[in-house]
N, CA, C and O atoms as a DFTB+ gen file, in Angstrom:
684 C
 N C O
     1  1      67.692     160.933      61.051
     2  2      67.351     160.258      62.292
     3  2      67.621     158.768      62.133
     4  3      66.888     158.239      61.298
     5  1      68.494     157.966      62.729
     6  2      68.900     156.693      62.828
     7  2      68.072     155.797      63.801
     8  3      67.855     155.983      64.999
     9  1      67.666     154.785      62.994
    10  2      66.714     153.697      63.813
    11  2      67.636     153.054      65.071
    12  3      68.824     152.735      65.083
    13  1      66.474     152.986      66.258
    14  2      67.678     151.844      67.475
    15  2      66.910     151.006      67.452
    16  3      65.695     150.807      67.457
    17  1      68.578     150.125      67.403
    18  2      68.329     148.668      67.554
    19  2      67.234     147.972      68.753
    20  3      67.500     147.950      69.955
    21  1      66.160     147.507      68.238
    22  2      65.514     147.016      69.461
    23  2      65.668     145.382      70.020
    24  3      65.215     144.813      71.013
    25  1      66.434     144.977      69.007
    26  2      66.991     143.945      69.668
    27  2      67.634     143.215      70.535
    28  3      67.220     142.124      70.924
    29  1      68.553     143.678      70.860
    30  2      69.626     143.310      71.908
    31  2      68.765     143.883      73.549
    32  3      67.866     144.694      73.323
    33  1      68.928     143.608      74.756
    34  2      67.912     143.837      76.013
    35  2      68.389     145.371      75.824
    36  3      69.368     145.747      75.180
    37  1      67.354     146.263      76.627
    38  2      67.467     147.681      76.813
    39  2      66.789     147.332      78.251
    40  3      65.579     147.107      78.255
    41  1      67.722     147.261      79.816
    42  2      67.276     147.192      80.651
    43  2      67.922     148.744      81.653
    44  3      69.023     148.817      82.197
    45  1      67.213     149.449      81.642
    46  2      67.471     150.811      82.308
    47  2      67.321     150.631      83.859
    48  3      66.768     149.653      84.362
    49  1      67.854     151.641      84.548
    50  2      67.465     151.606      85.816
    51  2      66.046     151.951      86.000
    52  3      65.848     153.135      85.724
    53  1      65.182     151.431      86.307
    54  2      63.994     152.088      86.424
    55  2      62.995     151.193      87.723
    56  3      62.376     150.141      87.565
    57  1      63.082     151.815      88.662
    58  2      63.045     150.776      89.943
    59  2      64.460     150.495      90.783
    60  3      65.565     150.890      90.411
    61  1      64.201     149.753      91.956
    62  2      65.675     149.488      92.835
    63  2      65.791     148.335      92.147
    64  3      66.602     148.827      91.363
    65  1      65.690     147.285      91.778
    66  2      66.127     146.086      90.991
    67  2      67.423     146.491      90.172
    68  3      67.401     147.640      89.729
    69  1      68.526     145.745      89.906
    70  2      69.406     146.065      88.982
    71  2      69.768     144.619      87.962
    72  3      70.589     144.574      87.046
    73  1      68.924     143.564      88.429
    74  2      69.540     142.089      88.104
    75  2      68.268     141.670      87.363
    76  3      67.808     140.529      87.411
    77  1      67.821     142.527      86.783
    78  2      66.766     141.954      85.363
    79  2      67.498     141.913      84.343
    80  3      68.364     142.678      83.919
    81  1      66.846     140.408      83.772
    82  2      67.567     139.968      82.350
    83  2      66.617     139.549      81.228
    84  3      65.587     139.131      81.756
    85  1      66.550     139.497      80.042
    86  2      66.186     138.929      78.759
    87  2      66.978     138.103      78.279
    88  3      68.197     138.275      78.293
    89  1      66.271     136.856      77.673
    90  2      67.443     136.054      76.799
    91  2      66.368     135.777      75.514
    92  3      65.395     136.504      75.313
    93  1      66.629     134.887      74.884
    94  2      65.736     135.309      73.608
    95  2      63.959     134.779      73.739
    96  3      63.033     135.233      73.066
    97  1      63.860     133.565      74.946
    98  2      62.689     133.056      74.966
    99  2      62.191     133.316      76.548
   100  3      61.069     133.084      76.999
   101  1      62.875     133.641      76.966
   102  2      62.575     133.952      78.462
   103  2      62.843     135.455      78.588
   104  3      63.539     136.035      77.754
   105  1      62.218     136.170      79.773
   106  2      62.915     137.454      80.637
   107  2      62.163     137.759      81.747
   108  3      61.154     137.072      81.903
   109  1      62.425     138.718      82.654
   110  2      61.746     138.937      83.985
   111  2      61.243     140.086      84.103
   112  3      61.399     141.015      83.310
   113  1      60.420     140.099      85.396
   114  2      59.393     141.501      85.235
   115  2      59.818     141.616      86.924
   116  3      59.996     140.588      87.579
   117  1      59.915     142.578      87.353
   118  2      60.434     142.981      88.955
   119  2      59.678     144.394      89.128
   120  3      59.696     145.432      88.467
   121  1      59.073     144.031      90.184
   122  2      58.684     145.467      91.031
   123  2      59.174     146.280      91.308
   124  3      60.334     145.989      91.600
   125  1      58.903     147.570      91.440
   126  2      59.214     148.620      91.685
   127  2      60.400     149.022      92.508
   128  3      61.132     149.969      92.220
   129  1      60.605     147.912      93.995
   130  2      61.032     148.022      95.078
   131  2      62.252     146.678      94.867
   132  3      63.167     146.617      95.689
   133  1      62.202     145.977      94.093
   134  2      62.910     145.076      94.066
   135  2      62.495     143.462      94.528
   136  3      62.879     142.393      94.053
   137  1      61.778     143.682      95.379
   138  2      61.192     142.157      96.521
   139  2      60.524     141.366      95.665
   140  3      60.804     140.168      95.726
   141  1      59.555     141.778      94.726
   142  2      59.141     140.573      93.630
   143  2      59.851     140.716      91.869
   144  3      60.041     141.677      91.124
   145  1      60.121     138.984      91.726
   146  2      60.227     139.411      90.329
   147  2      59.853     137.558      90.193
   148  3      59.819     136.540      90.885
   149  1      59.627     138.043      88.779
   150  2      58.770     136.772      88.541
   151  2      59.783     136.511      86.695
   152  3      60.424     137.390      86.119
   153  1      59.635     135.476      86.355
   154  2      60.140     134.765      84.750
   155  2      59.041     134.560      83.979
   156  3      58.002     133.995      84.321
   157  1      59.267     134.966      83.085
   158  2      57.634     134.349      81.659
   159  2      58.699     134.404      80.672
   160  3      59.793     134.967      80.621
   161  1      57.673     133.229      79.486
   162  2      58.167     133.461      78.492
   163  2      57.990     134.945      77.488
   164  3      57.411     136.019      77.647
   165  1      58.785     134.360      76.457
   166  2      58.748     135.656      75.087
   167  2      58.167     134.873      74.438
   168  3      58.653     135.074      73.325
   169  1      57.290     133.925      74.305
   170  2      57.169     133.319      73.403
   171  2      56.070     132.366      73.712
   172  3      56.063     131.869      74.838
   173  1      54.981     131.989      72.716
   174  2      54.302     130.854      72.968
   175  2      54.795     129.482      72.642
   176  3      55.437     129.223      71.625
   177  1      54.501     128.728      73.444
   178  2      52.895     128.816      73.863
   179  2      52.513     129.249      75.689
   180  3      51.393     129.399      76.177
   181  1      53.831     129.361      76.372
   182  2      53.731     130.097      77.363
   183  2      53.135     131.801      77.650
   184  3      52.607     132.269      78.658
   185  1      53.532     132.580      76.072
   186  2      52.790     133.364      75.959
   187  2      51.515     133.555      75.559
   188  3      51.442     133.408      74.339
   189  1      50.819     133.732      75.895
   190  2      49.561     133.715      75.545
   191  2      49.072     134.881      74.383
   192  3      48.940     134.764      73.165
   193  1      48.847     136.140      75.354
   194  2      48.384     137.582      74.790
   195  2      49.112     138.791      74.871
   196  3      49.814     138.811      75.882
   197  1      49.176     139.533      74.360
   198  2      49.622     141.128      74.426
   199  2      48.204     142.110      74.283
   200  3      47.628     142.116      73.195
   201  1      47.814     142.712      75.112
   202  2      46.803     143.265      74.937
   203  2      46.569     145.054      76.064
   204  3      47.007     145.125      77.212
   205  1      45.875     146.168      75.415
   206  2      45.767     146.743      75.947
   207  2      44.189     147.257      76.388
   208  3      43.296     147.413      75.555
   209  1      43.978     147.548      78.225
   210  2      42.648     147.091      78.032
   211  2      42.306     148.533      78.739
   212  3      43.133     148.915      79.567
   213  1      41.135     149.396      78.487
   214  2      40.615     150.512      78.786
   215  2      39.372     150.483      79.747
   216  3      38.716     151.490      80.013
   217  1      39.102     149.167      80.266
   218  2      38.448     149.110      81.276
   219  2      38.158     149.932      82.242
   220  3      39.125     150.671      82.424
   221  1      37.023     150.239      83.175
   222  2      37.191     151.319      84.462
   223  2      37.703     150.617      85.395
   224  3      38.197     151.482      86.118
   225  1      37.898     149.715      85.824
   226  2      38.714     148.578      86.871
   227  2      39.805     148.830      86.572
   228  3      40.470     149.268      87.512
   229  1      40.664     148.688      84.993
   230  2      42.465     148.849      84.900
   231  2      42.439     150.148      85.169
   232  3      43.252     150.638      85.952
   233  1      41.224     151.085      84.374
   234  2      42.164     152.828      84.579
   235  2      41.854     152.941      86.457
   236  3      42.848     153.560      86.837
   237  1      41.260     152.738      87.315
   238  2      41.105     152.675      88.637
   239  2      42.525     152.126      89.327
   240  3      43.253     152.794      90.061
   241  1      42.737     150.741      88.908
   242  2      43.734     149.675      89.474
   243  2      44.930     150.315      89.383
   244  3      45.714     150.260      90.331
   245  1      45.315     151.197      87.925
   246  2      46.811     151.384      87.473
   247  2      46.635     152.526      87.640
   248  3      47.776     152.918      87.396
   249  1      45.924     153.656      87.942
   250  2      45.744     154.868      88.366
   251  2      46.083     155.536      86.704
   252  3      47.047     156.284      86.542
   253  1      45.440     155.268      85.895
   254  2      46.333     155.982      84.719
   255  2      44.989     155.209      83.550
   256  3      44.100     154.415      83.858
   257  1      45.209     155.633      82.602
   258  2      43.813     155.969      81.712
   259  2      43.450     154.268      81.196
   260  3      42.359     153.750      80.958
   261  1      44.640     153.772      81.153
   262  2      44.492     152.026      80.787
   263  2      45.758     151.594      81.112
   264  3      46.703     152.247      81.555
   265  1      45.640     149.910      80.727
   266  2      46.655     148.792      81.289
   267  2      47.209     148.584      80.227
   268  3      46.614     149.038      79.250
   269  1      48.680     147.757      79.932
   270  2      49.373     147.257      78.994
   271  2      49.316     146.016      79.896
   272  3      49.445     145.996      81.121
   273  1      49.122     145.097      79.155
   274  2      48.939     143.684      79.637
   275  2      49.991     142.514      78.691
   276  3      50.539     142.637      77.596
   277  1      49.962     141.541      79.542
   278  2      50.514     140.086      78.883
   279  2      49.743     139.424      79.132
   280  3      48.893     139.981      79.827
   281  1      49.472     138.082      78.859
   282  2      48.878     137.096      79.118
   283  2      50.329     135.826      79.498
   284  3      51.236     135.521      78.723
   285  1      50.207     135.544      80.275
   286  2      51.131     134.030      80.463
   287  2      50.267     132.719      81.329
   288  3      49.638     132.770      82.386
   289  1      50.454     131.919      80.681
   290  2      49.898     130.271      81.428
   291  2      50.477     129.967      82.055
   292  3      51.637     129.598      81.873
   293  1      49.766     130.015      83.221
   294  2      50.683     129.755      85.106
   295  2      51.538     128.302      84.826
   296  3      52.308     127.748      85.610
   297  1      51.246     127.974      83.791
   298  2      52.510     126.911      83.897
   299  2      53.979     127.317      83.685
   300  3      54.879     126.786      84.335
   301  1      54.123     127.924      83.097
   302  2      55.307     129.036      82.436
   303  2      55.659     130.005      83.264
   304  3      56.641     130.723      83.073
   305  1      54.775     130.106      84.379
   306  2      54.988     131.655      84.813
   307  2      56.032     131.164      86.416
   308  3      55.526     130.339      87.177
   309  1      57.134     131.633      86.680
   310  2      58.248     131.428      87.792
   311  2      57.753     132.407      88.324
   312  3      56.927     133.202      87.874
   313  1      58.552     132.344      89.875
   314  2      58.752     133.328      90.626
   315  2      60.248     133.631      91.006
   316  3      60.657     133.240      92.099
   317  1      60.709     134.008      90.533
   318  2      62.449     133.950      91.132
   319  2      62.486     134.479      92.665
   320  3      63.031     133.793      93.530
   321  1      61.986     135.514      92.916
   322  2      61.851     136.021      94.103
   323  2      60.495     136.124      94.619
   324  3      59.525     135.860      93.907
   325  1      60.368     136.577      96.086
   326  2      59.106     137.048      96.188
   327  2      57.740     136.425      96.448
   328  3      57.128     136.834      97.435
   329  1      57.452     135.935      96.049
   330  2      56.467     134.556      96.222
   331  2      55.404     134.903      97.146
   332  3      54.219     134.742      96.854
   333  1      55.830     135.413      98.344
   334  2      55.425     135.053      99.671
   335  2      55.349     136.486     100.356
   336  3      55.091     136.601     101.554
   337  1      55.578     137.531      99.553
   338  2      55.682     139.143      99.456
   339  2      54.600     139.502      98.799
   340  3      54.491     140.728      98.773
   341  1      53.572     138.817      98.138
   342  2      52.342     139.202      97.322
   343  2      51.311     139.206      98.359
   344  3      51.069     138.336      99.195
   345  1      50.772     140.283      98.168
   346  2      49.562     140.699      98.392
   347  2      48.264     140.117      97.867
   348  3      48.696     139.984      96.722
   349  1      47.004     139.657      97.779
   350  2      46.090     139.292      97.423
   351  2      45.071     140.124      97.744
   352  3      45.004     140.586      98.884
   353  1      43.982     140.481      96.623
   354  2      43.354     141.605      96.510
   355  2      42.135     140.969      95.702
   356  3      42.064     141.490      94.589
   357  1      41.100     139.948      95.933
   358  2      39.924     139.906      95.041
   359  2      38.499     140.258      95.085
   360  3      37.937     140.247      96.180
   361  1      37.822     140.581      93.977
   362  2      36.732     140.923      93.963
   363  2      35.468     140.954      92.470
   364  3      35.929     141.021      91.330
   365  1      34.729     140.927      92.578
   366  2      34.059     140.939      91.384
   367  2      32.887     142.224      91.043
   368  3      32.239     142.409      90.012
   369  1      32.899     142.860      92.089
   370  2      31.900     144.003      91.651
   371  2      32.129     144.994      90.659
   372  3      31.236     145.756      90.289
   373  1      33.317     145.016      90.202
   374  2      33.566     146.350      89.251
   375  2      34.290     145.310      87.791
   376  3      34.799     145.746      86.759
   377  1      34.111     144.022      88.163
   378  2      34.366     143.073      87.500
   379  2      33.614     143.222      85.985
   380  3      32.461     142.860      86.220
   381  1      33.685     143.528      84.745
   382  2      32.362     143.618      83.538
   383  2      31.456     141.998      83.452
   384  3      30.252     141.923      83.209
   385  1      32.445     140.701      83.736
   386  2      31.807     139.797      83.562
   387  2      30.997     138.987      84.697
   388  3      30.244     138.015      84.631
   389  1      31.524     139.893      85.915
   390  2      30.470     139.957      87.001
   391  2      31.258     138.175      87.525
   392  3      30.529     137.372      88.109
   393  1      32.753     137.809      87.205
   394  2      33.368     137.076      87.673
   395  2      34.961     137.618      88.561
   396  3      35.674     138.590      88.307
   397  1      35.101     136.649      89.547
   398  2      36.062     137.523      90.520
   399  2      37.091     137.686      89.857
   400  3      37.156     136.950      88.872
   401  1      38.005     138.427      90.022
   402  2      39.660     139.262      89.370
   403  2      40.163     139.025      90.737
   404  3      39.532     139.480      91.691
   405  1      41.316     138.307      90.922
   406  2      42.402     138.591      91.906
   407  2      43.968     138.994      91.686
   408  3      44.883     138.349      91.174
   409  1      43.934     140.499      92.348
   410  2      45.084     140.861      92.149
   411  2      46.146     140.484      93.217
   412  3      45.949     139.999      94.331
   413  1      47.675     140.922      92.433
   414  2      48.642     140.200      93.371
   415  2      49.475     141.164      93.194
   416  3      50.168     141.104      92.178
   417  1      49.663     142.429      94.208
   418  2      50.637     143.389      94.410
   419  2      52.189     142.858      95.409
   420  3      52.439     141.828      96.035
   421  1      52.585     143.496      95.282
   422  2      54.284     143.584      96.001
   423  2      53.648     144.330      97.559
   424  3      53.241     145.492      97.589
   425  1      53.663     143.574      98.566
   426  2      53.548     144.076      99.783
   427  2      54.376     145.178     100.594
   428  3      53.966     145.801     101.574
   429  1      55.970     145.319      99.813
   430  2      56.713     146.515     100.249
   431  2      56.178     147.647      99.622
   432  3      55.533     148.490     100.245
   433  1      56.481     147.730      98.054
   434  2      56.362     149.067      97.305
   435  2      54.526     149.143      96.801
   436  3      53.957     150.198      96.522
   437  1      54.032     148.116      96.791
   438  2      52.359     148.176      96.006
   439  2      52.413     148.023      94.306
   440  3      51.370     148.144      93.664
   441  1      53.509     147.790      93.739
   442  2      53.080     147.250      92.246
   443  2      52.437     145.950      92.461
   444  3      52.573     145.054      93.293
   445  1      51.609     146.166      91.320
   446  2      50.699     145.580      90.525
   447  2      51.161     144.482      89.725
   448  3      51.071     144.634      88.507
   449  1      51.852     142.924      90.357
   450  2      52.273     142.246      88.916
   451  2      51.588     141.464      88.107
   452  3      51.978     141.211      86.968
   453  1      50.650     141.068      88.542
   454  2      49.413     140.297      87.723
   455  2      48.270     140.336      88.431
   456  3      48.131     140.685      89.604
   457  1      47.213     139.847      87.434
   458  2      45.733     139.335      88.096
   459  2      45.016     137.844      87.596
   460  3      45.055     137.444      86.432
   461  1      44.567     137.347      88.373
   462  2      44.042     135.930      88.244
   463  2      42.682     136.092      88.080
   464  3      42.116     136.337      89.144
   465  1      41.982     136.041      87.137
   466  2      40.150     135.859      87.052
   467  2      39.563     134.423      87.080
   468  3      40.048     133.612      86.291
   469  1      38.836     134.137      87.686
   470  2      38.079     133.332      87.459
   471  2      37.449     132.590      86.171
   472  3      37.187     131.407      85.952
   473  1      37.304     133.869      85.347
   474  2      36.768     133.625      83.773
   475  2      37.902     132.860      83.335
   476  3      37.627     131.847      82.693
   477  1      39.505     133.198      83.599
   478  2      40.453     132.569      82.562
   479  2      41.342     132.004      83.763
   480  3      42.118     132.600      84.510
   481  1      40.917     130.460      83.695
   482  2      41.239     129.828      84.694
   483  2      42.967     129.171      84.214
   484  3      43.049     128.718      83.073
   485  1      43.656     129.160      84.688
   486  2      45.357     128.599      84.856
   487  2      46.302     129.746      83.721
   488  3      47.289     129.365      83.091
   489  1      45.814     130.984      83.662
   490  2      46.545     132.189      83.014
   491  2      46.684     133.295      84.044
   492  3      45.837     133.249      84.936
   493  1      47.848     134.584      84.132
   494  2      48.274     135.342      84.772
   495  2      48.246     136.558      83.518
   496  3      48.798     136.457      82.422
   497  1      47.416     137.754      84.038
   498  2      47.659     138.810      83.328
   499  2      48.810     139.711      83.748
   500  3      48.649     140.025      84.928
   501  1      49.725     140.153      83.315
   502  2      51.127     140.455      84.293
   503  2      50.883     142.313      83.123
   504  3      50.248     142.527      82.090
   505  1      51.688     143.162      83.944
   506  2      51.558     144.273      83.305
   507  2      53.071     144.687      82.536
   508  3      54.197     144.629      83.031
   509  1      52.768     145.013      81.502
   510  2      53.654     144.953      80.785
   511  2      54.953     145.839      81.304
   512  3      56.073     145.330      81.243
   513  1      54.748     147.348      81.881
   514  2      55.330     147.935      82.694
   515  2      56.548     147.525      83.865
   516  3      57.447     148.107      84.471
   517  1      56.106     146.467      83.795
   518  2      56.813     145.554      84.943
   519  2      58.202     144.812      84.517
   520  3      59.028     144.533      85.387
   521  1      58.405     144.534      83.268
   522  2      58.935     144.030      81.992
   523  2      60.257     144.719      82.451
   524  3      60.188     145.943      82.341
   525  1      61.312     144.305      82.882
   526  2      62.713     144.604      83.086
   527  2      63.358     145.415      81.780
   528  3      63.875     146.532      81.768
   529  1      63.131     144.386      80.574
   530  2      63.730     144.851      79.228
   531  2      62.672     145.552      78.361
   532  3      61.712     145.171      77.692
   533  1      63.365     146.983      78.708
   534  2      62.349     147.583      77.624
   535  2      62.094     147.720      76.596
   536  3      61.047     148.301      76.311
   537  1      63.035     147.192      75.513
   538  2      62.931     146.755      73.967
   539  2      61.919     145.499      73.812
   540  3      61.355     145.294      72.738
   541  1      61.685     144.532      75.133
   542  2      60.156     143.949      74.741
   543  2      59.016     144.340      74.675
   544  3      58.029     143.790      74.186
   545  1      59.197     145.916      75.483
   546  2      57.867     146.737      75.158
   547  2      57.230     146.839      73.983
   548  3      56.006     146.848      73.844
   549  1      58.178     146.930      72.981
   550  2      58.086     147.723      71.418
   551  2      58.026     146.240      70.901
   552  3      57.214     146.084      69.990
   553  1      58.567     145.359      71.208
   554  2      58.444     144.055      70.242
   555  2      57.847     142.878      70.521
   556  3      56.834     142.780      69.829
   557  1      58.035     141.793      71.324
   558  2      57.299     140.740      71.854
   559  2      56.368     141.353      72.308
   560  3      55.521     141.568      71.441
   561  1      56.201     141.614      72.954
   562  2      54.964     142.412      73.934
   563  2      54.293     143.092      73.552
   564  3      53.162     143.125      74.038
   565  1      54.761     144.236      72.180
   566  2      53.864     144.867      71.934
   567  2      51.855     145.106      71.687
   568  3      51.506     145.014      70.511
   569  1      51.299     145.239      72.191
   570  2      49.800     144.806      72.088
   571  2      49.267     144.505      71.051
   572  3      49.559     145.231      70.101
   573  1      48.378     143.455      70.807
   574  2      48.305     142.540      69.854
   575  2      46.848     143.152      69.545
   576  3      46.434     143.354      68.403
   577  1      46.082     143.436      70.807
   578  2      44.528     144.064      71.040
   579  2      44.387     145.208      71.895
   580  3      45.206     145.557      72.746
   581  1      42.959     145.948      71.532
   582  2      42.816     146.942      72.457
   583  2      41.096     146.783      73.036
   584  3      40.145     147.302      72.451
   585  1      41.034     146.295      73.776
   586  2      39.514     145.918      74.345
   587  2      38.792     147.410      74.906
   588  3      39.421     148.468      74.928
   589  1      37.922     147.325      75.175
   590  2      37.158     147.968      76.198
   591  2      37.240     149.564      75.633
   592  3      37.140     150.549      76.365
   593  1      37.417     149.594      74.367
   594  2      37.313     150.908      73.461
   595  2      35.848     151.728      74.108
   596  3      35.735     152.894      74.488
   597  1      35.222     151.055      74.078
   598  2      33.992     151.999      74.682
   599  2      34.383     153.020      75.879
   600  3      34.168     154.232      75.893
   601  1      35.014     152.233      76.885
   602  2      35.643     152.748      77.858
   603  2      36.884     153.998      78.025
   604  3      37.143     154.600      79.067
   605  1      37.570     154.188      76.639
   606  2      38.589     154.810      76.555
   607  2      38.232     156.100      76.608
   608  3      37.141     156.558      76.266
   609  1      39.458     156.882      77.179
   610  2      39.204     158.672      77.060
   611  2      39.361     159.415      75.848
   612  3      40.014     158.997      74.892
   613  1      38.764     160.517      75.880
   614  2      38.729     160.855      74.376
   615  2      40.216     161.450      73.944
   616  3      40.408     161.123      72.773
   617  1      41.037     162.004      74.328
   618  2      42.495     162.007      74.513
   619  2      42.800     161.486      73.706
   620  3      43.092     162.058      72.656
   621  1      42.885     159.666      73.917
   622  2      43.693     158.489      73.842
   623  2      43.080     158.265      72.543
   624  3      41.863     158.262      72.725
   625  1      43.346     158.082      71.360
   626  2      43.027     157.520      70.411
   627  2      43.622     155.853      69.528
   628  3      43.713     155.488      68.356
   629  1      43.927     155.200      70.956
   630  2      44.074     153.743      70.824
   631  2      45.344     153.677      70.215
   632  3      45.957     154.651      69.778
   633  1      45.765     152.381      70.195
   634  2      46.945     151.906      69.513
   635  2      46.662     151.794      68.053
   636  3      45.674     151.250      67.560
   637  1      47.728     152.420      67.363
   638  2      47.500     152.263      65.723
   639  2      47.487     150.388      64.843
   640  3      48.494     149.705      65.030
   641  1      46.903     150.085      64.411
   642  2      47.415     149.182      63.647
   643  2      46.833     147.438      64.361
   644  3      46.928     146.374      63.749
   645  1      46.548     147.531      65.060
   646  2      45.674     146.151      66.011
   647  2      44.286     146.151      66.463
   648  3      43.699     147.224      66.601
   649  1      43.652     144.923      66.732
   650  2      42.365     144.636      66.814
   651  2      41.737     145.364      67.607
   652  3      42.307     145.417      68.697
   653  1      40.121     146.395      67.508
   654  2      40.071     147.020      68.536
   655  2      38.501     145.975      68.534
   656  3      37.946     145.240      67.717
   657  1      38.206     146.489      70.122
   658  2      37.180     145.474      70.195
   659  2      36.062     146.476      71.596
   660  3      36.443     146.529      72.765
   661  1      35.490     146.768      71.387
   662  2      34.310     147.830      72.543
   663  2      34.709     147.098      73.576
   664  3      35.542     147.598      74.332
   665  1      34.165     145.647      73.859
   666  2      33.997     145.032      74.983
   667  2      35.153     144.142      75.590
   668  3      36.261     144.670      75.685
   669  1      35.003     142.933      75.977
   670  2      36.023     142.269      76.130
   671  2      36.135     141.524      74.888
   672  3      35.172     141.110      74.244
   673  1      37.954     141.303      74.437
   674  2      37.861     140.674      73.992
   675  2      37.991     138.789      73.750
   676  3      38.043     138.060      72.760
   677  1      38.002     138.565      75.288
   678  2      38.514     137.325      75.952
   679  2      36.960     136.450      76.815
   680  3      36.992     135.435      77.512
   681  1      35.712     137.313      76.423
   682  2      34.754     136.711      76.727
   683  2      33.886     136.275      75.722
   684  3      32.872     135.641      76.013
């Protein structure tokens, strides 16, 4: 069995978008439908976090058992497209730190490209899923943490090899 290269971009069709790119410190994340796509870095200090979180809010939000997350500092974070196609969605009741989460979906198709909390003021949690190049899945991006272990299904037995943490690990 021969190792693949995860270096070079691996950008598949996956979504109507066809004009997602990676370069070595930058790449883009595009919705489902094409109408939003946004630029972050690969790299800090624009990158912040890689983290995967088992929360009942992400498995609710992403319809699926947990989130793959980034962290990026809204200073870093572009919009190439789209901007003005986001949806706004906030609230704090299902919130754990009992501070508001605002999400920002794609108003055509309904992805999910980030959320803004209150707790972590001038950062964007963006979902990793969203990530044009999928060889940053496995490498830059790969999750650094796994929070909210308490929360996880018994199924899922976490990511091998990174910090696990019951609660949050960002409070």
């Amino acid at each position: 069995m021969s190792s693949v290269d995860k270096s070079n971009p691996y950008i598949p069709l996956a979504g109507v978008a066809v004009d997602g790119w990676s370069k070595e410190d930058e790449a883009t994340a595009t919705c489902f439908c094409g109408a939003v796509q946004i630029v972050f870095p690969t790299q800090g200090p624009g990158l912040v976090e890689t983290f995967v979180c088992n929360c009942t809010d992400c498995r609710k939000l992403t319809a699926s058992m947990f989130a793959s997350n980034f962290t990026i500092a809204d200073t870093h974070l572009k919009h190439a497209r789209g901007e003005d196609n986001l949806t706004r969605y906030g609230q704090s009741k299902t919130i754990a730190s009992g501070n508001t989460m605002t999400n920002y979906f794609c108003s055509t198709c309904g992805t999910l490209m980030y959320r803004r909390g209150s707790a972590f003021p001038g950062l964007s949690i963006c979902r990793i899923g969203t990530v044009d190049d999928f060889n940053l899945h496995e490498t830059k991006l790969r999750p650094r943490v796994e929070q909210f272990t308490k929360d996880r299904v018994g199924w899922f037995h976490g990511v091998k090899g990174i910090r696990q943490v019951e609660g949050s690990a960002y409070t």
